[in-house]
C-alpha positions as CSV (number, residue, x, y, z in Angstrom):
1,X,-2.3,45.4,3.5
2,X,0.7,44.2,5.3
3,X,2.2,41.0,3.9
4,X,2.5,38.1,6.8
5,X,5.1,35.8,6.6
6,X,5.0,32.4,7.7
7,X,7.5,30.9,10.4
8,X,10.1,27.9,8.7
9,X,8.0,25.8,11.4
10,X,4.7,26.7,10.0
11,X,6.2,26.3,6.5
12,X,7.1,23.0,6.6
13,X,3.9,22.1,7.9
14,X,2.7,23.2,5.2
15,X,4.9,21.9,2.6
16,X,4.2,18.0,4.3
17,X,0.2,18.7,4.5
18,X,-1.5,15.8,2.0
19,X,-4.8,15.7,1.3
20,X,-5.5,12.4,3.0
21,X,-7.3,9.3,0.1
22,X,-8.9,7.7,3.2
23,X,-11.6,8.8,5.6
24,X,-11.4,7.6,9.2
25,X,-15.0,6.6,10.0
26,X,-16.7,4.4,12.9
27,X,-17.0,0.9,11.6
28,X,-17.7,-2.1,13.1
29,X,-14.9,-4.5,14.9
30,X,-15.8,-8.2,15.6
31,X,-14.7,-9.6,19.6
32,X,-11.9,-12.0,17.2
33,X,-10.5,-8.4,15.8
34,X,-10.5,-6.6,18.5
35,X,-8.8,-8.9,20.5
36,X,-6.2,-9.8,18.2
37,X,-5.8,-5.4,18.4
38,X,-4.7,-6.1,22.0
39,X,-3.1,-9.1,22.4
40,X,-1.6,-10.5,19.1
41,X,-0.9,-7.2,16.9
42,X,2.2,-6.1,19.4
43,X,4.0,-8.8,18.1
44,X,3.6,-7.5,14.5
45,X,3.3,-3.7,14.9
46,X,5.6,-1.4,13.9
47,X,5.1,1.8,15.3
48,X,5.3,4.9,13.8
49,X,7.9,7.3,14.2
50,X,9.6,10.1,11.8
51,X,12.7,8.2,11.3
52,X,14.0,5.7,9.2
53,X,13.6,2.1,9.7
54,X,16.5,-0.1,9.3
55,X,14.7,-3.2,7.6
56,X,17.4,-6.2,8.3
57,X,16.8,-4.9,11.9
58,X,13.2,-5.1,11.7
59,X,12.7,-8.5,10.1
60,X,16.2,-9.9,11.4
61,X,17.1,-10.7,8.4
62,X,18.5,-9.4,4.8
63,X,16.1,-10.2,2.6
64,X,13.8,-8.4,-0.2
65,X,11.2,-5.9,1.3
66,X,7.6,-5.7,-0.2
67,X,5.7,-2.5,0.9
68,X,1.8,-3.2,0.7
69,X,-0.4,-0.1,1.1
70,X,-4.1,-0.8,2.2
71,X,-4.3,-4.3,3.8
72,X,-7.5,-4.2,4.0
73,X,-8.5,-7.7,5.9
74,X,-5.4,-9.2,5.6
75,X,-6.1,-12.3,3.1
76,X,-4.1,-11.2,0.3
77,X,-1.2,-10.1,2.5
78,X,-1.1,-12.8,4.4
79,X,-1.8,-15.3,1.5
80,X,1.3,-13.9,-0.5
81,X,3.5,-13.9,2.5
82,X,2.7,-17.5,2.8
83,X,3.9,-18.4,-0.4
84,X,7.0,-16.2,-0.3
85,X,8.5,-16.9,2.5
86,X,12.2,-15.6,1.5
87,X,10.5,-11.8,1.3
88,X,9.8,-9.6,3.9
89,X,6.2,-7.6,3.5
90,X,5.6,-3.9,5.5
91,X,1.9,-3.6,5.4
92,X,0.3,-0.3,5.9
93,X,-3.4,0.1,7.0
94,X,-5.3,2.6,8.9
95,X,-8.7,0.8,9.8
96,X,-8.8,-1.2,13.2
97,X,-10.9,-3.8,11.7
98,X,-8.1,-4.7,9.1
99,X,-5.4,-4.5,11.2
100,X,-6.8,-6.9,13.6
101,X,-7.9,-9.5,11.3
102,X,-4.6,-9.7,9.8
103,X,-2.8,-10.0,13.0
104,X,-5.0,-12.5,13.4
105,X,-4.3,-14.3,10.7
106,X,-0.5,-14.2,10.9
107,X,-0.8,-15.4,14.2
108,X,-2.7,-18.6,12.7
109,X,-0.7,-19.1,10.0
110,X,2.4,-18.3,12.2
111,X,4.1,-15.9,9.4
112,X,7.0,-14.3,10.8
113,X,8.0,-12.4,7.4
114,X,5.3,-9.9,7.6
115,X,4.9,-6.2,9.9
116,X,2.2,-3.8,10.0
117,X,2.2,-0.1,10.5
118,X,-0.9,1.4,11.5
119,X,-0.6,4.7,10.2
120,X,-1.2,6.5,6.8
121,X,1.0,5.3,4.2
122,X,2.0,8.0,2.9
123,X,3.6,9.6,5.9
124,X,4.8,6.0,6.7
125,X,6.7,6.3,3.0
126,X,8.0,9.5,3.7
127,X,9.2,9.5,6.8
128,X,10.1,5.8,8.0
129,X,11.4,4.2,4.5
130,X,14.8,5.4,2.9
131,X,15.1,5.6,-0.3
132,X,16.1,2.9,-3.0
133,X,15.3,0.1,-0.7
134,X,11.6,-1.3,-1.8
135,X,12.1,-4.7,-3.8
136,X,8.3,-4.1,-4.7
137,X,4.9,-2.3,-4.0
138,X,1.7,-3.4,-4.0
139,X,-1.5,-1.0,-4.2
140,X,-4.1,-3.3,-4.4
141,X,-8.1,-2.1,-4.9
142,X,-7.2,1.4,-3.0
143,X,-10.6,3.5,-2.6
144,X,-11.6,4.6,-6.0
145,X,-13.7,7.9,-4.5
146,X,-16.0,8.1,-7.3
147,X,-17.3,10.8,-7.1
148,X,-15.6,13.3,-9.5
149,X,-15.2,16.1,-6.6
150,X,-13.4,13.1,-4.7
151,X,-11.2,12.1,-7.6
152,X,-8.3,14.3,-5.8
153,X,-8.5,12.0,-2.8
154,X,-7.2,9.3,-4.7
155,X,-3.5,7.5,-4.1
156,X,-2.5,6.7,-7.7
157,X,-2.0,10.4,-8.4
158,X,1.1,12.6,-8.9
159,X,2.8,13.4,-6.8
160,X,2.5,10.6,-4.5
161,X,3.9,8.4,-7.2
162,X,7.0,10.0,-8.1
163,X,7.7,9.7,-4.5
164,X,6.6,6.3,-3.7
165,X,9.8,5.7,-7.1
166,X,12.1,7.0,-5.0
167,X,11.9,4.3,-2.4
168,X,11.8,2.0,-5.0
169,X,15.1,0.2,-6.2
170,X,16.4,0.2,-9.8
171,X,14.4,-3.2,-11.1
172,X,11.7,-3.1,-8.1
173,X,8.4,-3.1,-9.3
174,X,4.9,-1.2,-8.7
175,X,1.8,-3.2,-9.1
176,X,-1.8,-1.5,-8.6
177,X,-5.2,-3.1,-9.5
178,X,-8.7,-1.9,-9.1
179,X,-12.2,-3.2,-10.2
180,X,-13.3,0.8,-11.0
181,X,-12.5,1.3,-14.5
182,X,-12.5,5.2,-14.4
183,X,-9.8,4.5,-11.8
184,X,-8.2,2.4,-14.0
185,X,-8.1,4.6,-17.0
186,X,-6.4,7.3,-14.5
187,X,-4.2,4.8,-12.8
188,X,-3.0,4.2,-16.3
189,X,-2.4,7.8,-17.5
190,X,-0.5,8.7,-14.5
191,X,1.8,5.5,-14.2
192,X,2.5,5.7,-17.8
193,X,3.2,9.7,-17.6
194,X,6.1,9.1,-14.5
195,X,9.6,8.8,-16.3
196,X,10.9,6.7,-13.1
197,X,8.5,3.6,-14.4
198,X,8.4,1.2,-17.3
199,X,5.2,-0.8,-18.2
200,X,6.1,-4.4,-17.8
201,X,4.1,-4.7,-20.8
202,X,5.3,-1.4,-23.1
203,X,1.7,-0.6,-23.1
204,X,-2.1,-1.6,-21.6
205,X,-2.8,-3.4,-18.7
206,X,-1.7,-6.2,-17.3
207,X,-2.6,-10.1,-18.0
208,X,-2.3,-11.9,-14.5
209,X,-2.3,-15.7,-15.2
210,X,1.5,-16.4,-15.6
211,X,3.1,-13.7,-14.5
212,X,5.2,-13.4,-11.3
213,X,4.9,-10.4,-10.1
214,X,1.3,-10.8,-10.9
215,X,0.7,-13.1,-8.4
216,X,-1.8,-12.1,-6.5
217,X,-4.6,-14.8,-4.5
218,X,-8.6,-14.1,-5.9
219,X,-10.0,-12.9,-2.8
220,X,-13.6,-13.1,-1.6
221,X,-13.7,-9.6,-2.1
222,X,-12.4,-10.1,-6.1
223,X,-15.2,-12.9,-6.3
224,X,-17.9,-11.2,-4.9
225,X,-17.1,-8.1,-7.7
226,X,-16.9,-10.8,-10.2
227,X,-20.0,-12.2,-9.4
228,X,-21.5,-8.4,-9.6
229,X,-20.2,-7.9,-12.8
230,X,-17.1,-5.8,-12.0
231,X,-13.9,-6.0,-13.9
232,X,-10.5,-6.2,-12.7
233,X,-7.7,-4.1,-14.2
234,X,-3.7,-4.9,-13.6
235,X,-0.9,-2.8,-14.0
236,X,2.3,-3.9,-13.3
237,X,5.5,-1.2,-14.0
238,X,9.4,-1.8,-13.0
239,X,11.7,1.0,-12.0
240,X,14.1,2.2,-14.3
């Protein structure tokens, strides 16, 4: 059987193909959201584009770049943003309904340190962020896919992590939590496996009362898991 060889345009498709750890699905979009989509988010969004971003340019400013993957609704973005004003945050989310709310709430709270990318985050990372520039990252309650067939959806996996290291600067910092503890146990393994990171703690997860870069708000979402019993699991690493 004769041997076919791909085209260098086909392989490099291939080579940047990524299983995707979100699933784009119909869901519902108040009147607030979707208006803030239309007439608030262009004064926020950052479109995507394969090339890379220069971040004084974005923000008008030189100042320290936080890189937030998953916004969900906004609060804790916007929340941390408040309190650190001096820091710029690039938020990443997919889902309409999350990207409108938090336009929305910027727009209230009139934060002008704060940009959002609608795209996935991991093309975002690759192909719009240089390298070495990321003052922090924050991963915060990413879908857990629980489902053992889905476990190879998930984003705190090799070998998205020892790229997302590369775009972070010597002394930057990662920090993921999660209220599924299987997901936690993996989150662990891998973050602890990547030479590139260093457990702010030498070992175990991480205690969140009094520590700075563990400062992140209890959201309604965090209080409702509480409330159901969930636990919550920190892990915050620095880069070598």
């Amino acid at each position: 059987m004769e041997k076919t060889e791909l085209s260098p345009e086909a392989l490099e498709e291939l080579k940047r193909h990524h299983i995707r750890s979100f699933v784009m699905r119909r869901g519902h979009i108040s009147a607030a959201q979707k208006r803030a989509l239309e007439e608030t988010l262009p004064r926020y969004e950052v479109p995507y584009a394969p090339e890379r971003l220069d971040l004084a340019a974005l923000f008008g400013r030189e100042a320290p770049t936080v890189f937030e993957i998953g916004c969900g609704m906004g609060e804790t973005t916007a929340a941390i943003a408040q309190a650190h004003p001096e820091i710029n945050f690039l938020g990443c989310e997919v889902f309409a309904a999350g990207v409108g709310a938090l336009a929305k709430r910027l727009d209230e709270m009139q934060l002008t340190n704060v940009k959002i990318v609608r795209h996935d985050a991991v093309e975002v990372l690759r192909d719009m962020i240089p390298e070495g520039v990321l003052a922090g990252v924050h991963i915060y309650f990413p879908d857990p896919w629980r489902k053992a067939r889905h476990h190879k959806r998930r984003l705190v996996a090799q070998p998205f992590i020892g790229n997302l290291c590369k775009h972070i600067r010597t002394g930057g910092y990662l920090h993921c939590a999660t209220d599924w503890e299987n997901y936690a146990e993996q989150m662990y393994e891998v973050l602890q496996a990547e030479p590139a990171l260093k457990n702010l703690y030498g070992e175990g997860f991480s205690p969140v009362m009094g520590n700075p870069l563990c400062e992140r708000p209890r959201t309604k979402f965090q209080a409702r898991g509480e409330r159901l019993g969930h636990g919550i699991w920190d892990l915050v690493y620095t880069k070598n």
